[in-house]
Kinemage of the C-alpha trace (Angstrom):
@kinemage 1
@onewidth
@group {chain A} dominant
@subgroup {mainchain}
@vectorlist {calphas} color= white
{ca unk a 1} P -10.273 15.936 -5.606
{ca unk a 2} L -11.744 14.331 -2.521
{ca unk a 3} L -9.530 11.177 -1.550
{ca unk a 4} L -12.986 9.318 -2.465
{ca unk a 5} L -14.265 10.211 -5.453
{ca unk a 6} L -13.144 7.129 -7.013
{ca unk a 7} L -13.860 4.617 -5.115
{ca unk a 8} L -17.617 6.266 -4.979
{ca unk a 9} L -17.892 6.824 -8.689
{ca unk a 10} L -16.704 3.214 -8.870
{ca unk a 11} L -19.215 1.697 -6.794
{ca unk a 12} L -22.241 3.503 -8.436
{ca unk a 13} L -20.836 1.845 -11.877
{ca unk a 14} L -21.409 -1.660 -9.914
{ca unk a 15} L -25.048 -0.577 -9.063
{ca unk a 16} L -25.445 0.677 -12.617
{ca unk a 17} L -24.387 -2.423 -13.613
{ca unk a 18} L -26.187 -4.588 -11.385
{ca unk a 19} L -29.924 -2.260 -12.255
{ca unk a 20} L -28.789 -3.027 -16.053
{ca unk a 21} L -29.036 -6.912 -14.996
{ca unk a 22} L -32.918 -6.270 -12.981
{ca unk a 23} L -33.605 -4.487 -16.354
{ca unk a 24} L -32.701 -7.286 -18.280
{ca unk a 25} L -34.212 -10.086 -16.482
{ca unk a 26} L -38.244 -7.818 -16.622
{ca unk a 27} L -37.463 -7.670 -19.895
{ca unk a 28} L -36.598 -11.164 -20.336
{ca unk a 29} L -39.694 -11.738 -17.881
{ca unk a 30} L -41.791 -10.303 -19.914
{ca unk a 31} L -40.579 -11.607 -23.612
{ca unk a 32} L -41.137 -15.532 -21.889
{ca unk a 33} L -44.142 -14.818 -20.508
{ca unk a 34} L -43.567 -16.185 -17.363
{ca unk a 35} L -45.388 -14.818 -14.416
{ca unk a 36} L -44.023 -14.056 -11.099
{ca unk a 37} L -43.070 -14.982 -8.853
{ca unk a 38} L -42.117 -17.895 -10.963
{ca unk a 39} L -38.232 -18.287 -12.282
{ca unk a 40} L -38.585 -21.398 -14.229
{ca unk a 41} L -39.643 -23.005 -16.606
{ca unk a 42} L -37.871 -20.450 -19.715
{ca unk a 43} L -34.116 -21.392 -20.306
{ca unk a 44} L -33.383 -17.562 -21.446
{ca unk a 45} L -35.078 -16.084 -18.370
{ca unk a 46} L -33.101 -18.210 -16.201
{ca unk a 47} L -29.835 -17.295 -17.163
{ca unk a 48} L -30.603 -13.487 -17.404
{ca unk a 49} L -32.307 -14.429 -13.558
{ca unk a 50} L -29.275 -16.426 -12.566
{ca unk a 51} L -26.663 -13.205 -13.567
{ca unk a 52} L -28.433 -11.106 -12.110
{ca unk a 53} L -28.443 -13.204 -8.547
{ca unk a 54} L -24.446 -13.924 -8.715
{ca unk a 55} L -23.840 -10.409 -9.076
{ca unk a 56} L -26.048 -9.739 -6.118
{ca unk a 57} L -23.979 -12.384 -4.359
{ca unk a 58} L -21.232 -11.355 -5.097
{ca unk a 59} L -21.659 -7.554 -4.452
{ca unk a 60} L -21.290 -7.055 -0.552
{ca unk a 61} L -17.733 -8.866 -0.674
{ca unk a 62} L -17.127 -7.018 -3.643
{ca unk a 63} L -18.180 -3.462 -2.307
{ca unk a 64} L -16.704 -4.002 1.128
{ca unk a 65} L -13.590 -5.280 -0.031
{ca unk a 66} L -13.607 -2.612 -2.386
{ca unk a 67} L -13.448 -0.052 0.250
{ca unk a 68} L -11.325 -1.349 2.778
{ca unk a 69} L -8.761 -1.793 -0.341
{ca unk a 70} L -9.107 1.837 -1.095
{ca unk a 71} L -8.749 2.967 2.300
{ca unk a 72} L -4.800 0.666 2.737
{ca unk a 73} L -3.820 0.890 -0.833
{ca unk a 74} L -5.437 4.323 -1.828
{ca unk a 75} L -8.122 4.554 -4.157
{ca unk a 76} L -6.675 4.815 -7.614
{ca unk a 77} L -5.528 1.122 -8.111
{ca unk a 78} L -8.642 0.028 -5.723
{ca unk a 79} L -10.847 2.078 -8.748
{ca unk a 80} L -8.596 0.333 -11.457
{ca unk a 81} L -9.441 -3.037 -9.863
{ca unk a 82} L -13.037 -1.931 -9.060
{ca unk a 83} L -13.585 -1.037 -13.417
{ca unk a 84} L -12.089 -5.096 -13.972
{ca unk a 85} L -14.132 -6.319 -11.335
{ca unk a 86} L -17.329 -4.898 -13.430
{ca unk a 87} L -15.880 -5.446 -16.753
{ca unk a 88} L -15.746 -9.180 -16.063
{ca unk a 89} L -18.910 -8.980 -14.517
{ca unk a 90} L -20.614 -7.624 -17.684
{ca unk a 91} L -18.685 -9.816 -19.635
{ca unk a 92} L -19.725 -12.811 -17.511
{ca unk a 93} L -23.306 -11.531 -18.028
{ca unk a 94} L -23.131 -11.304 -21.757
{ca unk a 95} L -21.465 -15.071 -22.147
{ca unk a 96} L -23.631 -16.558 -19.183
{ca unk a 97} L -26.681 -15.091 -21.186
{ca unk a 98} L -25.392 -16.542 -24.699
{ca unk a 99} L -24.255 -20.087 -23.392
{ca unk a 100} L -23.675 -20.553 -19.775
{ca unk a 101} L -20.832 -22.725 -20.517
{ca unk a 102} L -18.669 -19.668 -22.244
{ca unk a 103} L -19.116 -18.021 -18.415
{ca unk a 104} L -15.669 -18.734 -17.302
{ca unk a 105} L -13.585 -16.056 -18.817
{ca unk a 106} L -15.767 -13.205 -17.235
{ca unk a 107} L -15.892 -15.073 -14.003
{ca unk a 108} L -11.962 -15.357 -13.779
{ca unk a 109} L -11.642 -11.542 -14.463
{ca unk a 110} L -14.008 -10.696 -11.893
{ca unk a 111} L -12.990 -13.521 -9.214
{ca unk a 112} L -9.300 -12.238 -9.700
{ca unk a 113} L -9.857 -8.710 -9.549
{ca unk a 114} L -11.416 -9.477 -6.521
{ca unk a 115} L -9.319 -12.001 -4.731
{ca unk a 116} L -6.761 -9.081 -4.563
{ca unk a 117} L -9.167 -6.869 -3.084
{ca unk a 118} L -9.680 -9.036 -0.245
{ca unk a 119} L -6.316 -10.061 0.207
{ca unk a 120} L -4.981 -6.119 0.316
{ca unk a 121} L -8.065 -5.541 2.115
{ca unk a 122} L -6.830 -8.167 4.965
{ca unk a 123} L -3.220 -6.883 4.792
{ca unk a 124} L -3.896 -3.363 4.453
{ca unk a 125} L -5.597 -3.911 7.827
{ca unk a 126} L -3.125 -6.351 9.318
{ca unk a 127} L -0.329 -4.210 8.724
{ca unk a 128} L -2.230 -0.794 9.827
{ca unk a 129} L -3.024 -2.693 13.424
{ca unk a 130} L 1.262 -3.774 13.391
{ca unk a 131} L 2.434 -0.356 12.556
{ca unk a 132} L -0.020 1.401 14.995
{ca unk a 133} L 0.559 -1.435 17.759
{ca unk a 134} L -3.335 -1.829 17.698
{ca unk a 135} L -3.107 -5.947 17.235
């Protein structure tokens, strides 16, 4: 297996993910009836629309950080912390969607999951640049 496979199959699942959420929110689009390029003025819409954009947010720090992990850390547990990341995204989605104030479980899966990809990321790197005298 290549040393990436994981890490790549991992990151399409985000971007599967994240085109379920654009699917959702034309679909909620179009059950409101609100026009574009509108995002107000239907309480459903909004929350599928406001998902959507804090997973786009959130997905360059999340894909880069992702990465980086996988190349100090190697990719299996940067894959295992990739499928939380998502699975607290799609549960955040699901509870946002519901009742914005039942959000917080899915965010503190996904904001955890990714905390310690940055933080590997950063010492992953740190301690490459130590051990190869590059700092």
């Amino acid at each position: 297996m290549h040393p990436i496979n994981l890490t790549a199959l991992v990151t399409l699942l985000a971007l599967l993910l994240y085109m379920f959420m654009m699917v959702r929110v034309s679909r909620a689009r179009g059950t409101s009836g609100l026009k574009a390029p509108s995002v107000v003025g239907d309480p459903t819409f909004e929350r599928h629309y406001r998902v959507q954009m804090n997973t786009l947010e959130s997905l360059p720090v999340f894909l880069v950080s992702l990465w980086l992990f996988s190349l100090y850390w190697g990719e299996y547990l940067a894959a295992l912390l990739g499928v939380v990341w998502i699975i607290g995204r799609a549960i955040y989605m699901l509870n946002y969607v519901e009742d914005p104030k039942k959000r917080g479980t899915g965010f503190m899966i996904q904001a955890i999951a990714l905390i310690v990809l940055i933080v590997g990321a950063i010492v992953g790197s740190i301690s490459a640049m130590l051990v190869t005298g590059g700092l």
